[in-house]
C-alpha positions as MATLAB code, in Angstrom:
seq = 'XXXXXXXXXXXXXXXXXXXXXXXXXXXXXXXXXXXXXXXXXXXXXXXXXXXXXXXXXXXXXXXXXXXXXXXXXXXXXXXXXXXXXXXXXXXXXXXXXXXXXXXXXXXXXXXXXXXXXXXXXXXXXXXXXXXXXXXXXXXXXXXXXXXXXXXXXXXXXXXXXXXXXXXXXXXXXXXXXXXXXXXXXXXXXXXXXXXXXXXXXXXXXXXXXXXXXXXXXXXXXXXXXXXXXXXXXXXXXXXXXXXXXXXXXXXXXXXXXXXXXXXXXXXXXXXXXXXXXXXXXXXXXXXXXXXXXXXXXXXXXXXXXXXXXXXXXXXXXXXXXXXXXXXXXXXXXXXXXXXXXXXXXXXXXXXXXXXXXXXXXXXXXXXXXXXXXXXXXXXXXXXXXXXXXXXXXXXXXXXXXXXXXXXXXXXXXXXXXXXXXXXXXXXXXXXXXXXXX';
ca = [
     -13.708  -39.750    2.185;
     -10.442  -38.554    2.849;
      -9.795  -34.716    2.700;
      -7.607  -34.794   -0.660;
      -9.786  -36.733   -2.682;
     -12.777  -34.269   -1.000;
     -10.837  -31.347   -2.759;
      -9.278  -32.786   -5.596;
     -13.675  -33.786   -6.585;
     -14.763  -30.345   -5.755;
     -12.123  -28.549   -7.688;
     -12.031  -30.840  -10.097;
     -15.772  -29.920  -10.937;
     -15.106  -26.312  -11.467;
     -12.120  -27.270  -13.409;
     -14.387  -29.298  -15.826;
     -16.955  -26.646  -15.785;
     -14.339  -24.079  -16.943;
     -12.970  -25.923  -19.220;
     -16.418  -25.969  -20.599;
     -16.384  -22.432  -21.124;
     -18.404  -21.838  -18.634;
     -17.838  -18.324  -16.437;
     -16.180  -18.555  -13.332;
     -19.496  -17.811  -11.038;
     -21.629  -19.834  -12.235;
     -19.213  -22.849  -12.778;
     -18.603  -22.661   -9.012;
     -22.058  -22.398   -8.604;
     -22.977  -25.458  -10.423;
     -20.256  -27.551   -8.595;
     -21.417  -26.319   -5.282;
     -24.875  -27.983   -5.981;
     -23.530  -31.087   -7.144;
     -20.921  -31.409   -4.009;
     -24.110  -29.764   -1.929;
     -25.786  -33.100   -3.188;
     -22.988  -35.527   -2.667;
     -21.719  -34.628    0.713;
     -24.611  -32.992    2.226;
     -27.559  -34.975    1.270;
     -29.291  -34.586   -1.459;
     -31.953  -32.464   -2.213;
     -32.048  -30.663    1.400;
     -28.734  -29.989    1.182;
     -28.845  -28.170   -1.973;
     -31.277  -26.232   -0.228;
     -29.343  -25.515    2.702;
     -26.398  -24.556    0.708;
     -28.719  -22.014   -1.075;
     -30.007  -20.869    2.196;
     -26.675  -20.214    3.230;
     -25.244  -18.651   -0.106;
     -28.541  -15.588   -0.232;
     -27.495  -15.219    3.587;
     -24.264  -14.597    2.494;
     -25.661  -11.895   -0.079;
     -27.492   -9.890    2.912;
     -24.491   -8.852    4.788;
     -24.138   -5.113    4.627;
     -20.437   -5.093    4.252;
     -21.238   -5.857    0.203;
     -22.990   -2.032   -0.119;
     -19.397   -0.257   -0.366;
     -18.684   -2.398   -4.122;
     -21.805   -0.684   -6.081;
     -20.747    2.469   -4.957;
     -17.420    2.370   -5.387;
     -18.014    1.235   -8.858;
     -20.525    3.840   -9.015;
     -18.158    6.486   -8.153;
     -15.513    5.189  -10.702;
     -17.700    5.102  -13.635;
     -19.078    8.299  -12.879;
     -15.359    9.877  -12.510;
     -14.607    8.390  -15.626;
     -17.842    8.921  -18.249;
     -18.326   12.541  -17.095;
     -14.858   13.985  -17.974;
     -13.372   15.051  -14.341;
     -10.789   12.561  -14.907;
      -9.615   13.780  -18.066;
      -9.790   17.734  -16.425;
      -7.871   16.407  -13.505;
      -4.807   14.851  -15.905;
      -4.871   18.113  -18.160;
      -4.095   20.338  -14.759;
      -1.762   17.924  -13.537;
       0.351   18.247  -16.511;
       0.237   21.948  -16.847;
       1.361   22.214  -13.362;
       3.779   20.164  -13.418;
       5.958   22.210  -16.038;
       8.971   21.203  -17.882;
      10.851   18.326  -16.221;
      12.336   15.364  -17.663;
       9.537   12.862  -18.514;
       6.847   15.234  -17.590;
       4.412   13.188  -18.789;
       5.442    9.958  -17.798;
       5.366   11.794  -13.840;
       1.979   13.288  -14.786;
       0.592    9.556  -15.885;
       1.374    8.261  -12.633;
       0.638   11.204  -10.487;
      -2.779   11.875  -12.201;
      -3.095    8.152  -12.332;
      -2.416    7.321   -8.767;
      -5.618   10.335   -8.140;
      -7.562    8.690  -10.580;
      -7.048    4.998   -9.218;
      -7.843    6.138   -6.102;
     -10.967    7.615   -6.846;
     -12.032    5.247   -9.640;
     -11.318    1.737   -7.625;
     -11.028    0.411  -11.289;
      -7.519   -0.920  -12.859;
      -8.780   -1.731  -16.352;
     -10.857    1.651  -16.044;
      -7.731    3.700  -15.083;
      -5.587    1.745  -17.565;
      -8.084    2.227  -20.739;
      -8.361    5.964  -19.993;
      -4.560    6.866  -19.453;
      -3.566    4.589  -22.300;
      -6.368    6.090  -24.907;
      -5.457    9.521  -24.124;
      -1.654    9.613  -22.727;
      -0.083    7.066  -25.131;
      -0.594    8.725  -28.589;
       0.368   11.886  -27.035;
       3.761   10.954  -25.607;
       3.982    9.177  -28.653;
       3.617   12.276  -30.900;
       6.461   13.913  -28.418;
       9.094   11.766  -29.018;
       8.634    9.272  -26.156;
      10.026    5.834  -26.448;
       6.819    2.973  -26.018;
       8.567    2.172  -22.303;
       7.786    5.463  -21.107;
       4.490    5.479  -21.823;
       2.915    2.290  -21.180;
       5.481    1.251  -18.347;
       4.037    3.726  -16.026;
      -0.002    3.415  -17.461;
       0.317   -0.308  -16.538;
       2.360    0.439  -12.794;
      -0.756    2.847  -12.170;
      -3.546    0.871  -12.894;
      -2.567   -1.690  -10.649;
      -2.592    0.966   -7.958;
      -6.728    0.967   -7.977;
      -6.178   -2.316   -6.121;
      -4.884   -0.915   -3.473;
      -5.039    2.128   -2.662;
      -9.023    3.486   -0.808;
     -11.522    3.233   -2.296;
     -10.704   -0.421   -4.022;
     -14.046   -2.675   -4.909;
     -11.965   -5.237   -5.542;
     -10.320   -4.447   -1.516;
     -14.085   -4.975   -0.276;
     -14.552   -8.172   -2.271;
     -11.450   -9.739   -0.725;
     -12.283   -8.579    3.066;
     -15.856   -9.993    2.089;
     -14.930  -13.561    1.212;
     -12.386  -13.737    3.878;
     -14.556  -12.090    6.582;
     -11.900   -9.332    7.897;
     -12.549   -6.112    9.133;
     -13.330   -4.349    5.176;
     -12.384   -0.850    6.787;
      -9.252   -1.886    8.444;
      -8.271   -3.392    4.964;
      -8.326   -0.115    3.264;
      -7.045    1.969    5.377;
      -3.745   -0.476    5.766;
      -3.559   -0.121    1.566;
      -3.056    3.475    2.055;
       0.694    3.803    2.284;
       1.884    0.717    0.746;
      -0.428    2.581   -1.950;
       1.817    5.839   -1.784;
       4.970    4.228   -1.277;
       4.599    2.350   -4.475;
       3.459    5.644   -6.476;
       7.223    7.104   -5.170;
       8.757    3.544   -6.039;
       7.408    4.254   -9.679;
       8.529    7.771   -9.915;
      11.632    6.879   -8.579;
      12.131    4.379  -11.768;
      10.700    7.197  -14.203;
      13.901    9.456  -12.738;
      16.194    6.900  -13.288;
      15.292    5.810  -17.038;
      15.420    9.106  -18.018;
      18.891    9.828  -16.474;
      19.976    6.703  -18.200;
      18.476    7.349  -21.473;
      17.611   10.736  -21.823;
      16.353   10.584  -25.508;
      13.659    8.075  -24.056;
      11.733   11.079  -23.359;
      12.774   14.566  -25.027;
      11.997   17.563  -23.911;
       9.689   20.230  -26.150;
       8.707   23.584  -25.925;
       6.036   23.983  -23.409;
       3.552   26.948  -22.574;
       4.544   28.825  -19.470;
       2.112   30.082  -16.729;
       2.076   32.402  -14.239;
       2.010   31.635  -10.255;
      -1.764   32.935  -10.509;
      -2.866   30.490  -13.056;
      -1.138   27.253  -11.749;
      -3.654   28.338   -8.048;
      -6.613   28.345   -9.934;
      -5.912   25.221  -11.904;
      -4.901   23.198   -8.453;
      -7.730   24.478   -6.510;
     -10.634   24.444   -9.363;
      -9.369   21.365  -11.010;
      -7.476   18.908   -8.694;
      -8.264   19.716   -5.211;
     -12.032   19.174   -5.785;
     -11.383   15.774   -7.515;
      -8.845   15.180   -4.657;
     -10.792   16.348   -1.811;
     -13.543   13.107   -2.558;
     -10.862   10.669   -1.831;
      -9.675   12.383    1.265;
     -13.282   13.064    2.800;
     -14.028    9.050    2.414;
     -10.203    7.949    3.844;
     -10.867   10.497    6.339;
     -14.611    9.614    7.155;
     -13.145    6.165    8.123;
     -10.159    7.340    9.736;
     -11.936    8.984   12.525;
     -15.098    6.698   12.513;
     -17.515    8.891   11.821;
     -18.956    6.622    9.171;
     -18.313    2.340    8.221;
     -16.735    1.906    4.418;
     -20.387    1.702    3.433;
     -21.578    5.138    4.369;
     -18.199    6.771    3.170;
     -18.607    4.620   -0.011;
     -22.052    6.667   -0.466;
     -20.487    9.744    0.275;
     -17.854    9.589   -2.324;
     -20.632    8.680   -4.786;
     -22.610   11.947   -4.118;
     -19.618   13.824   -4.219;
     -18.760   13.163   -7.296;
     -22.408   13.490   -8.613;
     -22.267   16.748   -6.963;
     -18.879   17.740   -8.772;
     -20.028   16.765  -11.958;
     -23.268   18.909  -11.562;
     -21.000   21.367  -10.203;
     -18.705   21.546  -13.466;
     -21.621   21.183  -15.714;
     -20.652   17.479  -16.578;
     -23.196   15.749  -15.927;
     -25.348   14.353  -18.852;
     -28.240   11.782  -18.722;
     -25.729    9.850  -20.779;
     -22.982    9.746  -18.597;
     -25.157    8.903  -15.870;
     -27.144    6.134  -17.659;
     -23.997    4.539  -18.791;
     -22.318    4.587  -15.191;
     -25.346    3.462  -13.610;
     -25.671    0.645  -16.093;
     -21.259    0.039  -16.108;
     -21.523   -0.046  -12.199;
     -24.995   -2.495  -11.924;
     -22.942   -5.152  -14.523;
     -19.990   -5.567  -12.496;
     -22.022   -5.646   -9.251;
     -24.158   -8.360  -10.064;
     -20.881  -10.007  -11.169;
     -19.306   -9.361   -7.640;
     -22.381  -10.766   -5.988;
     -22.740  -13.812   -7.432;
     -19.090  -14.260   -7.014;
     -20.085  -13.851   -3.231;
     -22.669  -16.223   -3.587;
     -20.538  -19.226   -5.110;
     -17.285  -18.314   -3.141;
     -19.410  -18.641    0.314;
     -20.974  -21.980   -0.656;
     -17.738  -23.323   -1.907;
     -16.202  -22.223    1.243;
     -18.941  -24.106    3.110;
     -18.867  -27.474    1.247;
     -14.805  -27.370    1.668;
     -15.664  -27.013    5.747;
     -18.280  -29.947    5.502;
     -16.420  -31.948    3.260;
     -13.563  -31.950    5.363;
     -11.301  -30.551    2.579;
     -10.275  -27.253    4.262;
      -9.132  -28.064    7.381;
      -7.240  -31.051    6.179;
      -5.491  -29.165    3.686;
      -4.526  -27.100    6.277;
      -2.666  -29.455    8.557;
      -1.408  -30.662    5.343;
       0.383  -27.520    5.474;
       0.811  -27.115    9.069;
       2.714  -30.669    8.849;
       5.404  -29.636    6.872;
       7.098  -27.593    9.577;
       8.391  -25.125    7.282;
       9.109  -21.511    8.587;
       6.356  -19.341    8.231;
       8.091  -17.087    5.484;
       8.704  -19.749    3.193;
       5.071  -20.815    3.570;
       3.974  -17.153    2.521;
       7.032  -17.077   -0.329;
       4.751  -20.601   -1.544;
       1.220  -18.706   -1.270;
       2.585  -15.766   -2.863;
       4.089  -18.074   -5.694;
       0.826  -19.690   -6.517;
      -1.032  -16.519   -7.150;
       1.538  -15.178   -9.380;
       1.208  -18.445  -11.395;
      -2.903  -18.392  -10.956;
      -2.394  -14.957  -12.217;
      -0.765  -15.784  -15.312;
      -3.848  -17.601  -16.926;
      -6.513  -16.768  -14.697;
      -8.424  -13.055  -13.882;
      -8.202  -12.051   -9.865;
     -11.568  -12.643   -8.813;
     -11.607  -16.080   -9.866;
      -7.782  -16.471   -8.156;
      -9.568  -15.076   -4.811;
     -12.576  -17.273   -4.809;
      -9.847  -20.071   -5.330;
      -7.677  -19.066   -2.866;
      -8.980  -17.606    0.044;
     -10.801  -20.185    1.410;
      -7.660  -21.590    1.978;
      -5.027  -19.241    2.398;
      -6.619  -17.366    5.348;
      -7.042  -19.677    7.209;
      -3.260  -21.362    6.619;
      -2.413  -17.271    7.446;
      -4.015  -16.827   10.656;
      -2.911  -20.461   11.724;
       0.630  -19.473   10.718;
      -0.182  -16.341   12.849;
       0.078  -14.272   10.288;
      -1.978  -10.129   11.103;
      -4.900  -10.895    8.526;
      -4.988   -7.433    7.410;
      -1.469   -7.190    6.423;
      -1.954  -10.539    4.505;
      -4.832   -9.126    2.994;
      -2.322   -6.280    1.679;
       0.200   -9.109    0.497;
      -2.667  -10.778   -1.518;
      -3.830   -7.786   -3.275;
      -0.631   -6.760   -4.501;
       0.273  -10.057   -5.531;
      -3.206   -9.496   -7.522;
      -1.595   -5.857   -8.432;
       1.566   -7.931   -9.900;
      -0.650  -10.554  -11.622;
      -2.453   -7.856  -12.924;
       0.308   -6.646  -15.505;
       2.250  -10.110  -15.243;
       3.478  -11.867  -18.814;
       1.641  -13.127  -20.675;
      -1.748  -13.275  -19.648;
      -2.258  -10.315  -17.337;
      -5.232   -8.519  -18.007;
      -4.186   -5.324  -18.024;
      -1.548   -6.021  -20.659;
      -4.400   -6.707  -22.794;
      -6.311   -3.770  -22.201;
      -3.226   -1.688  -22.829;
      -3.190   -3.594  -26.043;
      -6.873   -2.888  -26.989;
      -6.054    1.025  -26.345;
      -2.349    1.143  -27.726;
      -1.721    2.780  -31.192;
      -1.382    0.354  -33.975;
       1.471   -1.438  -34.185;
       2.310   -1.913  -30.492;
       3.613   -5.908  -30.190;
       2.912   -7.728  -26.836;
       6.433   -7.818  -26.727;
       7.079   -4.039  -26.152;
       4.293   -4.226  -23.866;
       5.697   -6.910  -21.707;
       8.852   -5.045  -21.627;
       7.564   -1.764  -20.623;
       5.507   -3.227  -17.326;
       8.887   -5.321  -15.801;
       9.914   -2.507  -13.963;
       6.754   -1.936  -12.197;
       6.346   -5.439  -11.805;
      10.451   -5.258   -9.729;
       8.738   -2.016   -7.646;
       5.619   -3.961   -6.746;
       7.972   -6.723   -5.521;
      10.063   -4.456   -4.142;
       7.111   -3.465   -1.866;
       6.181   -6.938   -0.967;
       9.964   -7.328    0.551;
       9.761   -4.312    2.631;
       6.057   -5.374    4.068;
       7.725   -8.679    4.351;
      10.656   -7.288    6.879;
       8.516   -4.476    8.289;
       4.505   -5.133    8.266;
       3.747   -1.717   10.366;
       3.840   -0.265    6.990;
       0.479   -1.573    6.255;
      -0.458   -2.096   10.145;
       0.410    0.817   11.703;
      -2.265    2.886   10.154;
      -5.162    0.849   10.754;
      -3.630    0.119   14.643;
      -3.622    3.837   15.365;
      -7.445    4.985   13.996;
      -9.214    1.483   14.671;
];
C-alpha cells in the first residue's frame, strides 16, 4: 500500500470516529485497533499494539502532569490565587490601567504556578471583569489582557500541557520548560507594552478613580506575606531544575507540597478544597494518559504502515527552504486550532512534524517552543478558540463574541510577534536550557 493511501485510511478512521461524536482519545484508540488489525495482523497485532501503548503509559516522564495539575487546582480552590491578585493590585497603586497591568502581572504568577489556561482564564475573568467593569473600563481592557494571560500557562514552567508535548514527541521534558521561560517573560512585557499604549491612545478606555493609599510599611508586608510565598513555589521548581538537583518529576512534587504547605500555612486549606483538586487534577490526568496511550499507538501504526516516513520525504521533496516549511507547519496548527482543542492538534501533529523538524534540522526544543505558542495563539484564535469561550461562560451578561474577538487580536499580534523574533534569533528559547543542561 502506498504511504498516502496508508495515511489518508488511518486518519480517515479517526475522522469518521469524530464525526461520530466520539472523544478524541478514544476515537484514536479505536482506529489504532482497526489499522493494528489491518496492517499488523490481526488479532496479535492488536495485542502488540496494546503491549506497546501500556509501555508507553510506564515511562516516568508522565509523573510531572498529575502534579502539576495538582498544584494548579490546589492554587486555585484554596484562595492563594485570589490573595496573590488582591496584593498585586494594592501594590501596584494608581497608574493608568492599573488593573489591566495587575491582570497580567498577577496572571502571568498565577499561570505559572497553575499550568492551567482555562483555569487562569475562568478565575481572572470571574473576578477581574465585573470589577473593571464597575470602574469605568472599556470590555478591551479587560478581557484583552485575561485572554493574553491565560495563554501564558502554556508556556511558561510549570506547563502540563509542556510535559504532554515533550512526552509524545520524546524530547528532553526538562529542557522544554526551562527554554519556555523567557519567551514566557518576554511575552508578559510584549502585553504590558500594548496595555501602555491603548491607554495613551485612548485614555477614557480605562479611567482613573480614587484609590486607598498605603504606607511603605504596608506595601513590605503585603509583598513578602502575600506574593513572595506564592512566588517563591515557582522559583524553587525552575530553580530545582536549573541546577539539577531534581528531574521535572521530583520538582513537579515539590511544587505540589509547597503549595499544600502554604495553604495549611494561611489556614486555607479545607477538606473541600482538597477533595475537589484531588478529584479536578485525577479527571484531566486520566484524560492526558489515555491521550498518551492512543497518540503512541497511532505513532506506531504510522511507522509500520509506512505513512510517516513517506510523508516525510513527501516533504523533504519539495526543496523548499526550511523557513517556509516551518511558516506551512505553523499555518496548519493555527487552522487545526480554529475548530479543534490542542491536545487533539498535538496527537495529530506531532507524529509528523518532529520528525519533518529534526530532518529539516531544526533544535527540537526550540520547535517545541514554536508549537506551543502556536497552541498559545490557537488558544484565543477566532472563532473557535477555547479560551474565547470560557471568557464567554465567565463574562457579565451581555458580552457578544464579537467584543470578545476584538479584545484578544492584540495579544494574538504579541504572540506572533514572539514567534518572529524566535524565528530570527532561537537563543531566546535555547540559550537557557544550553547553559544549565
Amino acid at each position: 500500500m502506498e504511504w498516502y493511501v496508508a495515511l489518508g485510511f488511518l486518519l480517515g478512521l479517526v475522522i469518521v470516529f469524530m464525526a461520530f461524536g466520539t472523544p478524541i482519545a478514544l476515537a484514536f484508540l479505536a482506529a489504532n485497533v482497526i489499522g493494528a488489525w489491518y496492517f499488523m495482523g490481526g488479532e496479535a497485532g492488536v495485542v502488540q499494539m496494546l503491549d506497546n501503548g501500556f509501555g508507553a503509559l510506564s515511562s516516568f516522564n508522565l509523573v510531572p502532569i498529575p502534579l502539576f495539575l495538582l498544584m494548579g487546582e490546589l492554587f486555585f480552590r484554596t484562595g492563594l490565587g485570589l490573595r496573590m491578585f488582591n496584593a498585586v493590585d494594592r501594590l501596584i497603586g494608581r497608574v493608568p490601567g492599573r488593573l489591566s497591568y495587575v491582570t497580567v502581572a498577577g496572571g502571568t504568577a498565577f499561570s505559572t504556578l497553575s499550568g492551567s489556561s482555562m483555569g487562569s482564564t475562568a478565575l481572572m475573568g470571574s473576578l477581574l471583569v465585573p470589577e473593571m467593569e464597575r470602574r469605568g473600563y472599556k470590555k478591551h481592557m479587560s478581557i484583552g489582557p485575561i485572554l493574553g494571560t491565560g495563554g501564558l500557562a502554556i508556556i511558561i514552567p510549570p506547563s502540563a500541557l509542556a510535559v504532554l508535548l515533550a512526552t509524545l514527541a520524546k524530547i528532553d521534558i526538562g529542557a522544554l520548560l526551562i527554554a519556555g521561560i523567557l519567551p514566557g517573560l518576554l511575552l508578559a512585557v510584549f502585553y504590558m507594552v500594548t496595555i501602555w499604549i491603548q491607554t495613551r491612545l485612548d485614555p477614557a478606555a480605562a479611567p482613573a478613580y480614587e484609590l486607598e493609599r498605603i504606607s511603605t510599611r504596608e506595601k513590605l508586608i503585603l509583598f513578602f506575606r502575600d506574593i513572595l510565598p506564592m512566588i517563591s513555589v515557582m522559583i524553587v521548581i525552575i530553580t530545582l531544575m536549573l541546577v539539577g538537583f531534581a528531574t521535572p518529576s521530583e520538582s513537579a512534587a515539590f511544587g505540589a507540597l509547597g503549595v499544600i504547605l502554604l495553604a495549611f500555612a494561611f489556614r486555607c486549606m479545607t477538606w473541600d478544597a482538597l477533595k475537589a483538586s484531588v478529584v479536578g487534577a485525577l479527571k484531566v490526568t486520566l484524560m492526558a494518559y489515555l491521550i498518551v496511550f492512543g497518540s503512541a499507538t497511532f505513532s506506531q501504526l504510522l511507522a509500520f504502515s509506512g505513512a510517516s516516513g513517506g510523508l516525510i520525504q513527501w516533504g523533504i521533496g519539495f526543496d523548499l527552504p526550511p523557513l517556509l516549511m516551518l511558516l506551512a507547519m505553523f499555518a496548519v496548527l493555527l487552522v487545526l486550532g480554529t475548530f479543534m482543542e490542542q491536545i487533539s492538534i498535538m496527537m495529530l501533529t506531532v507524529p509528523f512534524f518532529f520528525p519533518l523538524a529534526q530532518a529539516l534540522g531544526f533544535d527540537v526544543i526550540w520547535f517545541g517552543i514554536i508549537v506551543l505558542l502556536a497552541l498559545e495563539i490557537s488558544f484565543s484564535t477566532p472563532p473557535f478558540g477555547l479560551l474565547l469561550f470560557v471568557m464567554k461562560g465567565v463574562a457579565p451578561s451581555g458580552t457578544s463574541m464579537a467584543t470578545i474577538y476584538k479584545a484578544a487580536l492584540p495579544y494574538i499580534l504579541c504572540s506572533m510577534l514572539l514567534v518572529a523574533l524566535l524565528t530570527a534569533f532561537p537563543a531566546i528559547a535555547t540559550w537557557l536550557p544550553g547553559l544549565v543542561l
